[in-house]
N, C-alpha and C positions, 0 to 999 in steps of 0.2 A: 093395778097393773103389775104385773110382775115377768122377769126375764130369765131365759133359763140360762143356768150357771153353769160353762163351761168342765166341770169338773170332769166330766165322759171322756173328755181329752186323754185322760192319764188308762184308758180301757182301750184305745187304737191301737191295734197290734202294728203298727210302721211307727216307729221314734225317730227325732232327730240325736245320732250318734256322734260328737264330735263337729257339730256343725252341719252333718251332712245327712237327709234323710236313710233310713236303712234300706237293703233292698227287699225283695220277695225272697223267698227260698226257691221257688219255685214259679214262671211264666202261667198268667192266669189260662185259661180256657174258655171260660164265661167270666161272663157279670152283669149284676143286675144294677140298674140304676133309675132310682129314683128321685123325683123332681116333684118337691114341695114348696110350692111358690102362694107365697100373701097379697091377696088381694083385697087387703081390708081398706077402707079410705084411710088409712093415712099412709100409704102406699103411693098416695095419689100421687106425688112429685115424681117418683121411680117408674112408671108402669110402662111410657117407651122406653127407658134400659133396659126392664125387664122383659118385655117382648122382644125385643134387638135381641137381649144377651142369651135370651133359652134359644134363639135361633143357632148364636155362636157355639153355642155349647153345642147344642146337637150335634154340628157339624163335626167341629171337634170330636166328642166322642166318638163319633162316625168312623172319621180318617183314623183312627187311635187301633180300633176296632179293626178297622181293614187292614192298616198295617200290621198289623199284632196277629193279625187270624184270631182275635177274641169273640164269640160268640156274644151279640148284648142283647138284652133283654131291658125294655123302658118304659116307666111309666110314669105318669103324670098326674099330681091333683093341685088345684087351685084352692084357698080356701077364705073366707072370712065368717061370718055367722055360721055357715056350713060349709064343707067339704065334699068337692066333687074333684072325678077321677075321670080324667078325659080318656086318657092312653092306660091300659093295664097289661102288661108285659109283652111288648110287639118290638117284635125285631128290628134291631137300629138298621140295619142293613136294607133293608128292606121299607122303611119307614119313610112317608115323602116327606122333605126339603123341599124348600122353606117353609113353616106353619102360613098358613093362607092368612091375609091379616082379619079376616072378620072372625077366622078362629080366635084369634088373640086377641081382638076386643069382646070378645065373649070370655076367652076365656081369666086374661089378665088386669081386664078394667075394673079399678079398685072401687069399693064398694062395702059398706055393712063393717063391723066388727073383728075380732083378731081370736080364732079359734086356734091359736099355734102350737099349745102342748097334743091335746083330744089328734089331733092328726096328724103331730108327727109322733106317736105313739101307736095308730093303727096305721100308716103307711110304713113305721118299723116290720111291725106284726104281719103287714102283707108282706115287704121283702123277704123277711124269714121264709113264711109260706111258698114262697115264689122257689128261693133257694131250696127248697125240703125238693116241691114238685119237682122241678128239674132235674135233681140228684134222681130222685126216682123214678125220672121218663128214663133214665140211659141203663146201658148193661153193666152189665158186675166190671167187665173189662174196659168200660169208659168211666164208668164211675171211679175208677184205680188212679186212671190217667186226669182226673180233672178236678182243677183247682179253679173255685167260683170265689169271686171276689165281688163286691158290694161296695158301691157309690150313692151316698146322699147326698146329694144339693136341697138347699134350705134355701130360700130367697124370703127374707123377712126383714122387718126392722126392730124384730124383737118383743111387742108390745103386746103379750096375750092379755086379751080383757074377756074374754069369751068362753074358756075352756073352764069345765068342769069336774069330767072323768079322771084325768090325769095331772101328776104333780112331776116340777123338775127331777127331782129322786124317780120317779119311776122311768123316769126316759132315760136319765143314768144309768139304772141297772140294767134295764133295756139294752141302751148300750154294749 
């Protein structure tokens, strides 16, 4: 088993400055967010927080988004021995609250083994993707004005035993 090594840290374009996070240059327009949640059994103790807390967050998100006039774009994969993608870029706004709870014991009830590099390596490569298409649905003159930002949530405990395709260093430079 092994854990992937923070070092990605030091590639986040926001620092803390003095104590104090920095700000944007510039008020996003979009963003894309994605939600990579482990549901390997040994999750098992977590997986009401974890249903509760992706509910919080959405919400969150939500009001952030409404407030902000941020366009968001969300998607979702669960993963243990394999990785499934429930949501793939659907509009927060638009999106129904609260997850219905048999969706969430389908989709967060822990089970099977920890694929946690393998899929957070191709849900990287789908946000990318995401951010490209987007950029390229709008015109010359919105594309000027728009600044897409990118949110990952991880929900794991860390423990890949599973993955094979991908190594900490790749998700690094990923990063």
């Amino acid at each position: 088993m092994s854990q992937i090594p923070l070092a990605c840290l030091n590639r986040v374009k926001r620092t803390k400055v003095n104590g104090a996070w920095s700000a944007r240059s510039s008020p996003l327009t979009h963003q894309i967010v994605e939600a990579i949640v482990d549901r390997s059994g040994s999750m098992g103790v977590l997986w009401t927080s974890t249903s509760q807390g992706m509910d919080n967050f959405l919400h969150s998100q939500r009001r952030i988004a409404r407030k902000k006039k941020i366009k968001t774009l969300f998607s979702l994969t669960t993963f243990d021995d394999t990785a499934e993608t429930y949501y793939e870029k659907v509009d927060l706004a638009t999106f129904n609250l609260p997850l219905l709870d048999a969706d969430k014991q389908k989709m967060f009830y822990p089970r099977g083994m920890t694929l946690l590099r393998d899929t957070l390596m191709r849900r990287l490569c789908a946000a990318s993707r995401a951010r490209k298409e987007l950029l390229a649905s709008m015109t010359p003159a919105e594309r000027a004005d728009a600044h897409v930002g990118g949110l990952i949530l991880i929900n794991t405990d860390g423990q890949d035993n599973q993955s094979r395709l991908f190594t900490a260093d790749n998700i690094d430079e990923k990063v």
